[in-house]
N, C-alpha and C positions, 0 to 999 in steps of 0.2 A: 055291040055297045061297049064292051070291054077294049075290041080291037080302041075303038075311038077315042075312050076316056083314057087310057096308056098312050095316045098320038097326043091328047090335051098336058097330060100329066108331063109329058117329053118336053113339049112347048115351054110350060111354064116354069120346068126345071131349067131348062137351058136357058131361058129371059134371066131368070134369078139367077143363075150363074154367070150371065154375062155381065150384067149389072154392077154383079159381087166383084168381079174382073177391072172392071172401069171403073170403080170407086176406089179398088185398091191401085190401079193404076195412076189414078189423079192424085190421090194422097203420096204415092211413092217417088210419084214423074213431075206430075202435070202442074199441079200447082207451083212448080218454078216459071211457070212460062205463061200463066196469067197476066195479060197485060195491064198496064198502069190504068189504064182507065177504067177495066173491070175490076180496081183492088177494094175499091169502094162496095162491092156488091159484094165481096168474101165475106162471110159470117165472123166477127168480130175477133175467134178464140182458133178461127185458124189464120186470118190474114197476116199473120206474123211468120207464117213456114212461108208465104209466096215471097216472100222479100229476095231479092238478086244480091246480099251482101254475105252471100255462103255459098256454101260448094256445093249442098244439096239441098232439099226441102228440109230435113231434119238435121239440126246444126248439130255440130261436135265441140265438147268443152267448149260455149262460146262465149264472145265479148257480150254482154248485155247492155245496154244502153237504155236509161231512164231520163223521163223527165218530161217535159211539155209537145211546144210545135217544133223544138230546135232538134228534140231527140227525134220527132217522128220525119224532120227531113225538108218543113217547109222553105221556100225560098226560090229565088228566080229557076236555080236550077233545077229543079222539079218541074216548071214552067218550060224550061227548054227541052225537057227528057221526051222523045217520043211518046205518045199514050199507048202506040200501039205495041210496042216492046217492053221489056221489066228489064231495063238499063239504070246507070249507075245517077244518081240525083242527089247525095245524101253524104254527110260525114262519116255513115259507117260504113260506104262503097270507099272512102280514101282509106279509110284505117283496115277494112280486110285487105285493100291491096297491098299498100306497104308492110302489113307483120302477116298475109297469108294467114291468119286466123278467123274464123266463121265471127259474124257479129249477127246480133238482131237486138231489134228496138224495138220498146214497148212505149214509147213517146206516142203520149197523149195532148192532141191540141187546145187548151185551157187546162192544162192538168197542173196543180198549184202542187207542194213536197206530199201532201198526205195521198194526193191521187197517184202520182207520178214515181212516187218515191217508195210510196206503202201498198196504196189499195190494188193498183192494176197489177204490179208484178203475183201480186196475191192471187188475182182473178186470173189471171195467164198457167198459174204452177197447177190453182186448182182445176182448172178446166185441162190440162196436157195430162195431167195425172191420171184423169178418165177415160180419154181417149185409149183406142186401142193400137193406134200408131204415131200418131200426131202430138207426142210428146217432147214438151221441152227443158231438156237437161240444165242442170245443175250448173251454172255458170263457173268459166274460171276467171273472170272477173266481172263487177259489175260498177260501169261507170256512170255514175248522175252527171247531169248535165242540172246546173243551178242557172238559171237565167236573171237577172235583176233585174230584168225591165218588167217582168211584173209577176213573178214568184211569190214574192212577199206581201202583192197584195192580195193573191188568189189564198197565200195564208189567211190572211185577217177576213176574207169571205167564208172561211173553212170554219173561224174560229165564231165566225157571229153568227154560222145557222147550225153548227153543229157541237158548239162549248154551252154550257148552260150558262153560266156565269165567267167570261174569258179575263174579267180584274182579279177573282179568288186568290188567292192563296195556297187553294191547291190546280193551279193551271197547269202543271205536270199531271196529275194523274185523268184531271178530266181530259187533256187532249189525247191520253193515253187510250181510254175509253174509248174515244170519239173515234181516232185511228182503226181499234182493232175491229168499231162495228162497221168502219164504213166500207170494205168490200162488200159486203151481203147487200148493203144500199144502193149499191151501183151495178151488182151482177144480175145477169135471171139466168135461174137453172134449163139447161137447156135439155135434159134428160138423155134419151138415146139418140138424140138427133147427132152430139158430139160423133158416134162412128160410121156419119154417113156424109161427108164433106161434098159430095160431089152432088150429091140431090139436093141439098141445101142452098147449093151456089148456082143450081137450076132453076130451082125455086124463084129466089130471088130474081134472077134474070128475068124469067116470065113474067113475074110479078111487075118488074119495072118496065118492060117490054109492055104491058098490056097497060098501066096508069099514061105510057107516054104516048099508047095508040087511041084510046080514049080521051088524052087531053085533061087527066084526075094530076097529072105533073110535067114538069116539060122535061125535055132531057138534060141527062146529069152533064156537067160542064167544067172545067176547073176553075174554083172561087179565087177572085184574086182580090186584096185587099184593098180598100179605099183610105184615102187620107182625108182629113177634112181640111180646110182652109184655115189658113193663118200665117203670117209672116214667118217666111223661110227661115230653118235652122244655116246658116253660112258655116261652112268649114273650108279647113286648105288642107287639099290632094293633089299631088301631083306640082307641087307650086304654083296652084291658080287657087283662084275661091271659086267654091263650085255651094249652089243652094240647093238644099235637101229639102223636103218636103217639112211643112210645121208641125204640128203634134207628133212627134217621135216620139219615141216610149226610152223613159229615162231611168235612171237610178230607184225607183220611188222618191220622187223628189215631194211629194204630196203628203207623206207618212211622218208623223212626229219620230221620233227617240223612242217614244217608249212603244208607240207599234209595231217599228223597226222589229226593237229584242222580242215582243212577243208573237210577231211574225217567225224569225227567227226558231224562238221554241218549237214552233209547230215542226221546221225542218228537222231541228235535231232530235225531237220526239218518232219523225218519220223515218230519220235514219237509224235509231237506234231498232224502230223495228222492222227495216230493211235486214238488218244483221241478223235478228232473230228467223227470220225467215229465211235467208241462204248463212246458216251457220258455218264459218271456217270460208267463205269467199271473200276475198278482198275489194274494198269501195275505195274506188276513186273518185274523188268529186272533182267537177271542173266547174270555175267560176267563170260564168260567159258573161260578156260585158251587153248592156242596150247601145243600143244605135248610135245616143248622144255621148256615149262615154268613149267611143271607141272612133272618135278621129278628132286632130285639131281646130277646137272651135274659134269661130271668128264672132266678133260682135260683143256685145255686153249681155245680153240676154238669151234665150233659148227659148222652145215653145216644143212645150211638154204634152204628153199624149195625158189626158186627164182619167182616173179611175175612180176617184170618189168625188161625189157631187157636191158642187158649190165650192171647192178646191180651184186654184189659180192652176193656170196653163203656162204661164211666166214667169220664168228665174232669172235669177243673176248665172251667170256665166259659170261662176267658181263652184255652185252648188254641187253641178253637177262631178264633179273629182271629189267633193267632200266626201257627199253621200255615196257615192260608189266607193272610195277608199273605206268608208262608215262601217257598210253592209259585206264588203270584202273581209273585213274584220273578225265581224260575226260569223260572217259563215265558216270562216277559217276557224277561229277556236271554238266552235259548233262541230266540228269535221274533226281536228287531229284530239280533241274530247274522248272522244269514243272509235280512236284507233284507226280512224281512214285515212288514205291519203289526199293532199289538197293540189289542185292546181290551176293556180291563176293566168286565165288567156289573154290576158287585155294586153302584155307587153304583145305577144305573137300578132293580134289583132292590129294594135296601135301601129305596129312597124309596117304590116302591108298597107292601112289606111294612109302611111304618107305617099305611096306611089298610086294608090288602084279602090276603086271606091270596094267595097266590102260587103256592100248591102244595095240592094232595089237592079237594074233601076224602075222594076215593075214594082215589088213586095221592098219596103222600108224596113220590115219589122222583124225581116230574117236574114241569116247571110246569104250572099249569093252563090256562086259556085267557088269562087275564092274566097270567102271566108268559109264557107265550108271546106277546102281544101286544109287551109290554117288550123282550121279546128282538128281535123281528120289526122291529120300528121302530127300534130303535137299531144292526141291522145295515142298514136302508134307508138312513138316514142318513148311515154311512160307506162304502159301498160302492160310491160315485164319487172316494173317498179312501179307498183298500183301507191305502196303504202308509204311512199318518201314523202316528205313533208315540204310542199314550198310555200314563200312568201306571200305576203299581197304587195301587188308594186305600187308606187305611188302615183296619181293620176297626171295630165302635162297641162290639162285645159284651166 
């Protein structure tokens, strides 16, 4: 009986040690080499070690990169990236190559400043903090990623289910509030599960293995965006007129002036406590243009992606250089405010949009692999001078 229960005891120490082996091995190795199609099945607070734009699963001093779908990588060329490999898709695969420094993104898809800019990097420090390997350092810079085509209105969504009153008086300190409770509203504690990455990402698999063999979901597939009908945006690329699809997402051409500014607040409320949070790192903001600002329009009118209801889909031509020079304003003295550095992409954008389209031609609503290229190289560039200050350029359309 003893001989036996020491043959069982032997068993289940060596299972447990093997286990303990393969867990540490996946956290240390393996999760570089999760394929693109399994990223989606990673547990939320490690999917950010599998990323391909670092030298190893645990980055060194690295680029941080914030912000929405543009930070997280969406666009054609995600679409053309193998599923079965973790290859390059992304502006932070151009910007490790050219400065050879580790980047990672915490780009959330609808993540408006207080998500993108406040709440997740909050949820990523706290949760790497825990972990017993799977932690992510201290950036040595951290570069936002502003989008205008619809940042500011995911502000005024932020502002109307989470400000109590967003006309007050005091609209600084209630977004301050709002700000500092909303990571707890969006995380769940995951408890010890965080030092066991490898079981977790088993889990899951089974998990969706068994709903897709039952028929409780179909299999997972890459979402690609739909456009809805409506008379073509016209531009000229390349010296031809070429037609874009119609509701492109525009400057916030929908938003009054005074939603604008207290949109606006929301970001600079988030970046002030971005800084409190990585004290002594340098922000660079970069101001990404929407679709419609970033090539020469043809025609009188435009046809705008609508975000608030009962709102027109139809502008005048010029609006759209108003309001994007408008909002390019804002953000810029929102940004050099409070110490950051600013930089405006729309000239880099606008110069490749005269030869080569920039966006789709599947996904409209992100760049494609050239402008993500564009984007990639011109945050390389600055990003030994995070805190220079530049202009807003003026629009051509």
């Amino acid at each position: 009986m003893r001989l036996r229960l020491s043959e069982w005891l032997l068993v289940i120490v060596s299972a447990a040690a093997t286990y303990l082996v393969a867990e540490a091995a996946f956290a240390v190795v393996g999760l570089r080499y999760v394929p693109l199609r399994l990223h989606g099945q990673l547990p939320e607070d490690i999917r950010l070690f599998a990323q391909s734009s670092k030298t190893g699963v645990v980055p060194r001093n690295p680029v941080l990169l914030l912000g929405d779908s543009y930070a997280q990588g969406y666009g054609d060329w995600l679409f053309e990236a193998s599923p079965n490999f973790n290859g390059p898709f992304h502006s932070a695969h151009v910007i490790q190559k050219l400065s050879g420094r580790d980047v990672v993104a915490l780009g959330v898809s609808g993540a408006g400043s207080a998500e993108g800019i406040a709440a997740f990097p909050t949820i990523a420090y706290a949760q790497a903090d825990q972990a017993w390997y799977l932690r992510l350092p201290k950036p040595s810079v951290a570069v936002v990623y502003f989008y205008e085509g619809n940042d500011l209105n995911n502000n005024m969504t932020f502002l109307q289910h989470q400000v109590t009153n967003p006309d007050a008086s005091n609209l600084v300190d209630q977004t301050d509030r709002a700000i500092a409770a909303y990571p707890r509203m969006l995380s769940a504690d995951t408890g010890r599960g965080l030092h066991f990455p490898l079981f977790r990402f088993l889990t899951r698999l089974a998990l969706q293995a068994w709903a897709e063999a039952t028929g409780a979901v179909q299999p997972l597939a890459p979402e690609e965006p739909t456009m809805p009908s409506d008379v073509p945006n016209a531009v000229e690329v390349g010296g031809k007129r070429l037609e874009l699809p119609g509701h492109l997402q525009s400057p916030a051409l929908e938003l009054t002036r005074g939603e604008l500014e207290r949109a606006t607040r929301v970001y600079e409320r988030s970046l002030v406590f971005l800084q409190k949070l990585l004290p002594g790192t340098p922000v660079l903001v970069v101001y990404l243009p929407s679709p419609l600002s970033s090539y020469r329009l043809l025609g009188s009118e435009v046809s705008s992606q609508q975000y608030v209801p009962d709102t027109a889909t139809r502008y005048p031509r010029q609006r759209v250089s108003e309001n994007s020079d408008a909002i390019c304003q804002l953000i810029r003295t929102a940004t050099i405010g409070h110490g950051a550095g600013f930089l405006d992409l729309r000239p880099a954008i606008r110069t490749a949009s005269e030869s080569v389209l920039v966006h789709g031609p599947r996904d409209f609503k992100h760049f494609n692999r050239r402008g993500m290229e564009v984007l990639g190289q011109a945050v390389a560039e600055r990003i030994d001078l995070p805190l220079v200050d530049g202009a807003c350029s003026q629009g051509p359309n």
